[in-house]
C-alpha positions in Angstrom: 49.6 -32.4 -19.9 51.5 -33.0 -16.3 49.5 -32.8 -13.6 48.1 -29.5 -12.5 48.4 -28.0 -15.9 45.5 -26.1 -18.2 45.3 -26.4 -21.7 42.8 -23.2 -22.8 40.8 -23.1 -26.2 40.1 -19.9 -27.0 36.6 -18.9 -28.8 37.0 -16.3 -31.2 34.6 -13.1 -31.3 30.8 -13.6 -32.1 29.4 -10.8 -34.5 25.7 -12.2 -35.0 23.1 -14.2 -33.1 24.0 -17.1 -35.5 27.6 -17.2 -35.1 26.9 -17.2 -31.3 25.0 -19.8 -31.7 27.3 -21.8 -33.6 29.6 -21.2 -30.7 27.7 -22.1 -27.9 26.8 -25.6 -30.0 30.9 -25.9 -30.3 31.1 -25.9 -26.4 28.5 -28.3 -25.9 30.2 -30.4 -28.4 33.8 -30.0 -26.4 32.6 -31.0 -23.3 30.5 -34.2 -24.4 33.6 -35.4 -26.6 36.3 -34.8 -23.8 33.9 -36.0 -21.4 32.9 -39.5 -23.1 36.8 -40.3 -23.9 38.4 -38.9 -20.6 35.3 -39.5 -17.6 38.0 -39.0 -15.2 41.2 -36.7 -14.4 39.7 -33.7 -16.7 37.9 -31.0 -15.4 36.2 -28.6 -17.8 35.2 -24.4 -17.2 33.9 -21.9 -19.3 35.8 -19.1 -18.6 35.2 -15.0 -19.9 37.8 -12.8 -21.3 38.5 -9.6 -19.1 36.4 -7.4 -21.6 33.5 -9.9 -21.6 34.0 -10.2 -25.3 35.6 -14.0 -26.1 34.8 -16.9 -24.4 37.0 -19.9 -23.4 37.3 -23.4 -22.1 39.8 -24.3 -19.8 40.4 -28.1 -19.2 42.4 -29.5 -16.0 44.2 -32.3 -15.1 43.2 -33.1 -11.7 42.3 -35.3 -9.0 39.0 -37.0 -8.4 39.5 -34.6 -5.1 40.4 -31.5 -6.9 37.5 -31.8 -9.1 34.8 -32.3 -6.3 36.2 -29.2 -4.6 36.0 -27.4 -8.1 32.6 -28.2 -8.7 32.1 -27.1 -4.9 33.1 -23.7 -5.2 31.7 -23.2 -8.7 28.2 -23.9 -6.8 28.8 -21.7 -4.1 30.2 -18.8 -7.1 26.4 -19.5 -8.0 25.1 -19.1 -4.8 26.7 -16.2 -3.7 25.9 -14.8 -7.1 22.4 -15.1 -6.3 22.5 -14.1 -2.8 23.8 -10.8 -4.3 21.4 -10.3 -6.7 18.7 -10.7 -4.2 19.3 -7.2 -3.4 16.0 -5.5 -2.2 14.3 -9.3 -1.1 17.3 -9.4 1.5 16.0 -6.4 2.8 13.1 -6.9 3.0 13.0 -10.5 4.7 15.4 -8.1 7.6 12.8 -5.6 8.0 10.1 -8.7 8.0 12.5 -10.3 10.8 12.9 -7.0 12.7 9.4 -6.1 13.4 10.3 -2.6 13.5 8.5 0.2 12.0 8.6 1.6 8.5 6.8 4.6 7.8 6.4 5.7 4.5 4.0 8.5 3.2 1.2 8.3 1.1 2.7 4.9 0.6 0.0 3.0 -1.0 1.6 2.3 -3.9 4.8 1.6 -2.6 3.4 -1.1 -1.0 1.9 -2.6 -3.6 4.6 -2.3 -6.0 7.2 -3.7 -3.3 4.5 -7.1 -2.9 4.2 -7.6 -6.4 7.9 -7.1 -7.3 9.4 -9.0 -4.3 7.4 -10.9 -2.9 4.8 -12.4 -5.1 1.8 -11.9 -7.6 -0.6 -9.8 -6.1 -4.3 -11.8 -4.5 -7.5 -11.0 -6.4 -9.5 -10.3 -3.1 -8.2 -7.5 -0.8 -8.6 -10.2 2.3 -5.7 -11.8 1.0 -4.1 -8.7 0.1 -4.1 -7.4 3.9 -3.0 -10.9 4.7 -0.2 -11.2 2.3 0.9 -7.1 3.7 0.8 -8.4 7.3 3.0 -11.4 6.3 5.7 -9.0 5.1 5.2 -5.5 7.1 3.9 -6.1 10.5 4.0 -2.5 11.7 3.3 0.3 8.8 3.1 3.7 9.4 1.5 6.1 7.0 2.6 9.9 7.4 -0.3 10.9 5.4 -2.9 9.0 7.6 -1.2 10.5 10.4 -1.4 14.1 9.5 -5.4 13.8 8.3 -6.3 12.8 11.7 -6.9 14.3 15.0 -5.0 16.0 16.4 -2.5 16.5 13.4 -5.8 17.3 11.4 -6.3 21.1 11.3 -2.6 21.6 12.1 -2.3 20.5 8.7 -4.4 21.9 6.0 -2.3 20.5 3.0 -0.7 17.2 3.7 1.8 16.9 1.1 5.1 15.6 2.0 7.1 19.5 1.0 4.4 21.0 2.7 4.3 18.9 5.8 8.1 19.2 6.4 7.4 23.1 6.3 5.1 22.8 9.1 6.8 20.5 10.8 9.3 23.7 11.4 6.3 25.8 12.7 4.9 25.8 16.2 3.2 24.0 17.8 5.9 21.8 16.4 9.9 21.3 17.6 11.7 19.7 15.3 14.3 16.8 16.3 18.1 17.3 16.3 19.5 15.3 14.0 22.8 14.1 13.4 23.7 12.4 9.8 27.1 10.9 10.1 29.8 11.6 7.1 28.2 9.7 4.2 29.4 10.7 0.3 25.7 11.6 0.6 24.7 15.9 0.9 24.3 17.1 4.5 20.4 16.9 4.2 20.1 18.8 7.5 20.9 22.2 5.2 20.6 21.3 1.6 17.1 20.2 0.3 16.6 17.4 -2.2 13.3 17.1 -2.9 12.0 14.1 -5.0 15.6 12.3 -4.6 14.8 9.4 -3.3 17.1 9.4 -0.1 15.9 13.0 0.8 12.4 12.3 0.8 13.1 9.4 3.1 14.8 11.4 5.1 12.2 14.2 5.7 9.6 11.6 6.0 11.4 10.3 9.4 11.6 14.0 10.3 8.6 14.3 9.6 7.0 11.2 11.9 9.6 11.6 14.6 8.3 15.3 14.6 4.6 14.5 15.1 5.6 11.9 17.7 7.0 14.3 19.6 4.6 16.0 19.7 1.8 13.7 21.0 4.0 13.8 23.9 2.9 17.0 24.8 -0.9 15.5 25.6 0.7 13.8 28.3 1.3 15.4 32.0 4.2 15.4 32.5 4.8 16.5 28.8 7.3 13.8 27.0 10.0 15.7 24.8 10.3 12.8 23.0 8.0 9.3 21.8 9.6 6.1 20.7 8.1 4.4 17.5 6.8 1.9 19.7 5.0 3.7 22.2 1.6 3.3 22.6 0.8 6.2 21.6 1.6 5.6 18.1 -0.8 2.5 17.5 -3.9 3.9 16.9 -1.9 5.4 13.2 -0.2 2.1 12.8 -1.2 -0.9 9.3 -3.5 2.2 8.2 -2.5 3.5 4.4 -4.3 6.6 2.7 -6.6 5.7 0.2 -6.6 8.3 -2.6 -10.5 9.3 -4.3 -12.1 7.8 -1.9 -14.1 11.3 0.6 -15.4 8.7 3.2 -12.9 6.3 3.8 -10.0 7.7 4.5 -7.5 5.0 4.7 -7.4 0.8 4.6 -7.4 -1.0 7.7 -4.8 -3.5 6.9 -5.3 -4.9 10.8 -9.2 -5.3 10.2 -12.6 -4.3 9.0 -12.8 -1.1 6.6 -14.6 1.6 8.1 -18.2 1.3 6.6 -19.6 4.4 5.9 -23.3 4.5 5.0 -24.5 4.4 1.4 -28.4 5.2 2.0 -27.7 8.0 -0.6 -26.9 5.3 -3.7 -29.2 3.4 -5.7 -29.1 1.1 -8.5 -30.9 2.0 -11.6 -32.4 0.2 -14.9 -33.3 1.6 -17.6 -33.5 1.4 -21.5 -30.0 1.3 -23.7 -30.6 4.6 -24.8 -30.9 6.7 -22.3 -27.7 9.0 -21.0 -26.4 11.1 -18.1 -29.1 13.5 -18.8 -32.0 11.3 -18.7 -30.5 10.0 -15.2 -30.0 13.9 -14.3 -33.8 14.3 -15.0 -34.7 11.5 -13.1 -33.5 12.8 -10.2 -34.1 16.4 -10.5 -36.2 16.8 -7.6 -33.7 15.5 -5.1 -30.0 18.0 -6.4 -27.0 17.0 -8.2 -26.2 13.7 -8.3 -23.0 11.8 -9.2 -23.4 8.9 -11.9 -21.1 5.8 -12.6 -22.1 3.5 -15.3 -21.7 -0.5 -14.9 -23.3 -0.8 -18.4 -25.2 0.3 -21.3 -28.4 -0.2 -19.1 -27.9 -0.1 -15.5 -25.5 2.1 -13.1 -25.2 3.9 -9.7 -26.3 7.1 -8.9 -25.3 8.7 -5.4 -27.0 12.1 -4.2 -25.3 15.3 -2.8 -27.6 16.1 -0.8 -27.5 12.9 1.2 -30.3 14.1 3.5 -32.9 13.6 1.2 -31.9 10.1 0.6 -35.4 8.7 2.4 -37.5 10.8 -0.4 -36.7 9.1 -3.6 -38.4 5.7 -2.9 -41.3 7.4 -2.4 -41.3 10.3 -4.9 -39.6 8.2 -7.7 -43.0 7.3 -9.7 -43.0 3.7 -10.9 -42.4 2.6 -14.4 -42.0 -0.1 -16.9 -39.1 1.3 -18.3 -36.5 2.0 -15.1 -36.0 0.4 -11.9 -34.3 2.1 -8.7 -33.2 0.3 -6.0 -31.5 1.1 -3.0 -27.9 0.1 -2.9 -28.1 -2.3 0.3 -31.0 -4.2 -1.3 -29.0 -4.6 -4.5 -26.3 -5.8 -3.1 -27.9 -8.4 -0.9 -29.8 -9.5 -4.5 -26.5 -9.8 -6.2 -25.0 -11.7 -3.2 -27.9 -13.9 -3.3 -27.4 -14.7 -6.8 -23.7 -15.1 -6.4 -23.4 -12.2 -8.9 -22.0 -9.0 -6.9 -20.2 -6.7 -8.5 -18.2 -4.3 -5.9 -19.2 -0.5 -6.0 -18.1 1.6 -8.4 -16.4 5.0 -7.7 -19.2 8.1 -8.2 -18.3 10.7 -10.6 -20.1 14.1 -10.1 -22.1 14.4 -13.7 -22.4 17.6 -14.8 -26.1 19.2 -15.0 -25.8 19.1 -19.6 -24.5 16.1 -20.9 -21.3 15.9 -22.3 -21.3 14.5 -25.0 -17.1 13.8 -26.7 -15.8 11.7 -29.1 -14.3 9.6 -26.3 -17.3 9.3 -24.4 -20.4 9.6 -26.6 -22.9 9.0 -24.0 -21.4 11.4 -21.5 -20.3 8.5 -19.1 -17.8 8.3 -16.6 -17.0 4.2 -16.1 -15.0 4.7 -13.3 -14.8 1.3 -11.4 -13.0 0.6 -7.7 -13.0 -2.8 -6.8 -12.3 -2.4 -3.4 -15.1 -4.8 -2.0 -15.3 -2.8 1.5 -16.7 0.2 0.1 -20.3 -1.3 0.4 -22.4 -1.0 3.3 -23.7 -3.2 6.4 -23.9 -6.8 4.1 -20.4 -7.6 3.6 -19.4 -11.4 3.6 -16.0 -10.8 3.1 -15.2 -8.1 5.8 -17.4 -10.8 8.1 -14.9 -13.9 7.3 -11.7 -11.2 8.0 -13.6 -10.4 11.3 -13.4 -13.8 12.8 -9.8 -15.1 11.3 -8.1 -11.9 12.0 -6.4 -12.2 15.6 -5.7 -8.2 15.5 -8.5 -5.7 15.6 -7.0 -2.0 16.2 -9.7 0.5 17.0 -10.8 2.4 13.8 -9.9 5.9 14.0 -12.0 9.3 13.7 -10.2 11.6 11.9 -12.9 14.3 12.3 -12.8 13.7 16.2 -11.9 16.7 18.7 -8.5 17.6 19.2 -6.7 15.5 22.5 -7.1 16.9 25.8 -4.9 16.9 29.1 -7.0 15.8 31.7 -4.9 17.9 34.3 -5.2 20.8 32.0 -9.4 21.0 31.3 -12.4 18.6 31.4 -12.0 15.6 29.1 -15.0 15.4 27.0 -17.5 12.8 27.4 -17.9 9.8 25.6 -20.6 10.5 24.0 -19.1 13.8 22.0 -17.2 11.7 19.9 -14.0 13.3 20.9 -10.6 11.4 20.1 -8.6 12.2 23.4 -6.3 10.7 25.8 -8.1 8.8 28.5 -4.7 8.1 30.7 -2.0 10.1 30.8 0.4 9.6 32.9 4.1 10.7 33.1 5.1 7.1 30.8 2.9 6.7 28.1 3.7 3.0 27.4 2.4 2.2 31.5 -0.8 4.2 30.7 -1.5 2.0 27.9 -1.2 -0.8 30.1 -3.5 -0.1 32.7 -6.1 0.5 30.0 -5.1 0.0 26.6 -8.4 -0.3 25.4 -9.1 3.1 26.4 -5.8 4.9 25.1 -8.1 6.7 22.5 -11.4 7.3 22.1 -13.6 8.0 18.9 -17.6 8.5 18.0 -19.2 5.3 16.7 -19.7 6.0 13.3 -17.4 7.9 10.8 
């Protein structure tokens, strides 16, 4: 061969997993023959037909030069083949690097999947979860969150994403105009597309940029229009709805959970045979109660009627065969004994058993493992306390609607109301002067 030139050894077709086997081991055996007889002026690729069918070597004369500038740009090939597959990653590290906002709705489990998929195996303790989010997504917004709390709250009685778009064409609301440029994509503005993906991105930015909007009203002058990082967006902002969970209506990714009290649950004891009816009996005297078994001989029971809470200690008569304890003191036992096991979700028991071939005893083993769902004694939300360097105010989302405070009398501190405390003709100065005072909420949820 004269310089230059390319001598090609064709494979032929492989029909089954041995043959391409067989193959392979004949192009491993090429390469380490031509190799150990020529170690210079050769330069050896695997090379593809156009269909992807045969395989084939091609061997080069070539300069010591020429084949350092081969292997070069077969490594960069490689690079750029990775850098391409990266897809979704690339992304992601952008939106990481932007610090922008990215509102999603009910989006939950969108982020979960996106940390677990790109970005690494998920934590074991929901500290490191929030950590490992932050990392990522600086500024979340949850649509969801948004529309369950004041003053979006009773503006919204269903907070689905189909039914919150239809709102969001009602008054008091004024939807954006919005101009999509020409994409091969539908003109979303007049043909709907719900549950494509794209569309229900789309209408979720309608969506937020409509309830922004309108938050501008509050202020005096009203503001036609609120920019994603005003301040009045960041008492919604690193807040994601939490699904089956009545008291806790979202996770804090900036901080502590909201703690609501669980004077109303108690751990009980009691022999392997008893079932959700013996439990019901138990507690007759104090209503319906919700059940959710940890094992054959112990689980949680939670009250209804969570004002007569203070009575069962008292009324409960003492016996060999059960225990009841109040949840706070089991849980400070368990700590203790380095044993706790994190709440598990109530489920209402019905007044009969129900007894099915799936659940014999009539049990409902439900179990969250969120560890924030438990009370005042909480080592964990403690620790992510003092390392955390942001601590966002905890929303109320049963608060009073906002007020102008040109327009009536602000309420008082004391009612609890979420309001705006400064409002001023630019929001963004307001929260300035007194950031700490941009919203207001009742002390306990």
């Amino acid at each position: 061969m004269s310089a230059g030139s390319e001598y090609r050894s064709v494979t032929s077709r492989c029909h089954d997993n041995k043959s391409a086997g067989s193959k392979q081991y004949q192009r491993k055996l090429v390469y380490q023959t031509i190799k150990s007889r020529h170690p210079s002026g050769l330069h050896l690729d695997t090379h593809t037909t156009e269909d992807k069918k045969e395989r084939f070597i091609v061997v080069r004369r070539v300069t010591e030069e020429e084949k350092k500038k081969l292997a070069q740009d077969k490594l960069q090939a490689e690079l750029d083949e990775v850098d391409e597959a990266s897809g979704i990653c690339r992304v992601m590290k952008m939106i990481a690097e932007s610090g922008k906002v990215v509102v999603g709705h009910n989006m939950m489990l969108d982020v979960i999947h996106m940390m677990h998929q790109f970005t690494g195996p998920l934590p074991d303790t929901l500290v490191e979860f929030k950590s490992m989010v932050g990392c990522v997504f600086s500024r979340l917004l949850d649509t969801k969150v948004m529309a369950n709390t004041q003053p979006f709250k009773e503006l919204f009685p269903i907070t689905g994403l189909t039914d919150l778009m239809c709102k969001c064409d009602e008054e008091p609301f004024r939807r954006p105009h919005i101009v999509i440029p020409p994409t091969n994509f539908t003109d979303y503005t007049v043909n709907q597309k719900f549950h494509e993906a794209a569309y229900d991105a789309y209408i979720t930015g309608v969506c937020f940029a409509t309830m922004a909007n309108y938050l501008g009203s509050f202020l005096t002058p009203p503001k036609p229009r609120v920019s994603p990082t005003s301040n009045l967006i960041e008492p919604f902002l690193n807040k994601l709805f939490l699904h089956r969970i009545a008291d806790i209506p979202y996770l804090n990714l900036d901080g502590p959970d909201l703690q609501p009290s669980r004077d109303h649950i108690f751990h009980v004891r009691f022999p392997s045979e008893w079932k959700s009816i013996d439990l019901y009996d138990l507690f007759t005297p104090f209503g319906n109660i919700m059940i959710s078994w940890i094992d054959d001989t112990s689980a949680m029971v939670g009250l209804m009627k969570k004002d007569r809470a203070s009575q069962v200690m008292s009324s409960i008569e003492k016996s060999s065969l059960y225990q009841v304890t109040p949840y706070s003191d089991y849980k400070k036992s368990q700590y203790m004994a380095g044993d706790f096991i994190p709440f598990p979700a109530l489920q209402e028991t019905p007044s009969a058993e129900a007894k099915t071939p799936e659940s014999p005893r009539g049990k409902k083993r439900v179990l969250d493992e969120s560890p924030d769902q438990s009370g005042d004694f909480d080592p964990e939300v403690a620790s992510f306390m003092s390392s955390t360097a942001k601590k966002h105010k905890q929303m109320d989302p049963n608060a009073a609607p906002f007020v102008s405070r040109r327009s009536v009398t602000p309420p008082t501190s004391s009612s609890g109301g979420l309001k705006l405390d400064r409002a001023n003709s630019e929001d963004n100065e307001a929260a300035a002067k007194e950031p700490a005072k941009l919203f207001e909420e009742s002390a306990s949820w």
